[in-house]
C-alpha positions in Angstrom: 0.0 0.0 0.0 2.9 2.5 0.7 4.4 2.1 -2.7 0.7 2.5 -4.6 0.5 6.0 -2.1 3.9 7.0 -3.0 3.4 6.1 -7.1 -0.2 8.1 -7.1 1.6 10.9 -4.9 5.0 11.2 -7.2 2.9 11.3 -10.4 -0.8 12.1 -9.8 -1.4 9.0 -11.7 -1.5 5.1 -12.0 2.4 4.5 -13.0 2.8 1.3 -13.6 6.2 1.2 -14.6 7.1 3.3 -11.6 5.6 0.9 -9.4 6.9 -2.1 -10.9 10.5 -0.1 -10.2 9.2 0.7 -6.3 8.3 -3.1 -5.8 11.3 -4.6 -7.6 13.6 -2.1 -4.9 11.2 -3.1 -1.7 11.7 -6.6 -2.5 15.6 -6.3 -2.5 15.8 -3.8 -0.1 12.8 -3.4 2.1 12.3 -0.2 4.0 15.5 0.5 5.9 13.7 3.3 8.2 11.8 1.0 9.7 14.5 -1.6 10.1 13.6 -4.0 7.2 16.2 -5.8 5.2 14.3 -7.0 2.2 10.6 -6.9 1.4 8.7 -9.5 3.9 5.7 -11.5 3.2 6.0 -12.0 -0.4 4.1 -14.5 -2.0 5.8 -17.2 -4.6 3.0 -15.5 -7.1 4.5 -12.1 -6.8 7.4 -13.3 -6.3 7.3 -15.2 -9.8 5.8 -12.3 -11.8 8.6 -9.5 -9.8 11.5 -11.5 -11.1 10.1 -12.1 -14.5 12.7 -10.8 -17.1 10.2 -8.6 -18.8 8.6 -6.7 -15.1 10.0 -3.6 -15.2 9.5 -3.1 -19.4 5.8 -4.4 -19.2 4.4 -5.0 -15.8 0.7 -5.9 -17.4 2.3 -8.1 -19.8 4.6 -10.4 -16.8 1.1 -10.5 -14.8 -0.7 -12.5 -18.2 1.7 -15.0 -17.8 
């Protein structure tokens, strides 16, 4: 939910390649200020579609998959 508020508050509008870029970091890197180390409780679905080669370029096109 934060990275949908922070995408619709950086560009006033669904990004989707923005948030595809904000999930991909959260999952590697969590949220350091509040003592995370990597994104935790992700899913083996997300995870699957997140580390599909093609996420970032076409995030609608990975979820069809």
């Amino acid at each position: 939910m934060i990275l949908i508020m922070q995408t619709l508050i950086e560009t006033q509008k669904a990004d989707t390649q923005l948030f595809a870029k904000k999930l991909r970091n959260w999952i590697k890197r969590g949220f350091p200020e509040l003592g995370d180390w990597a994104g935790m409780g992700l899913g083996a679905t997300v995870s699957a579609v997140c580390n599909s080669d093609d996420f970032l370029d076409d995030p609608h096109k990975s979820l069809a998959r």
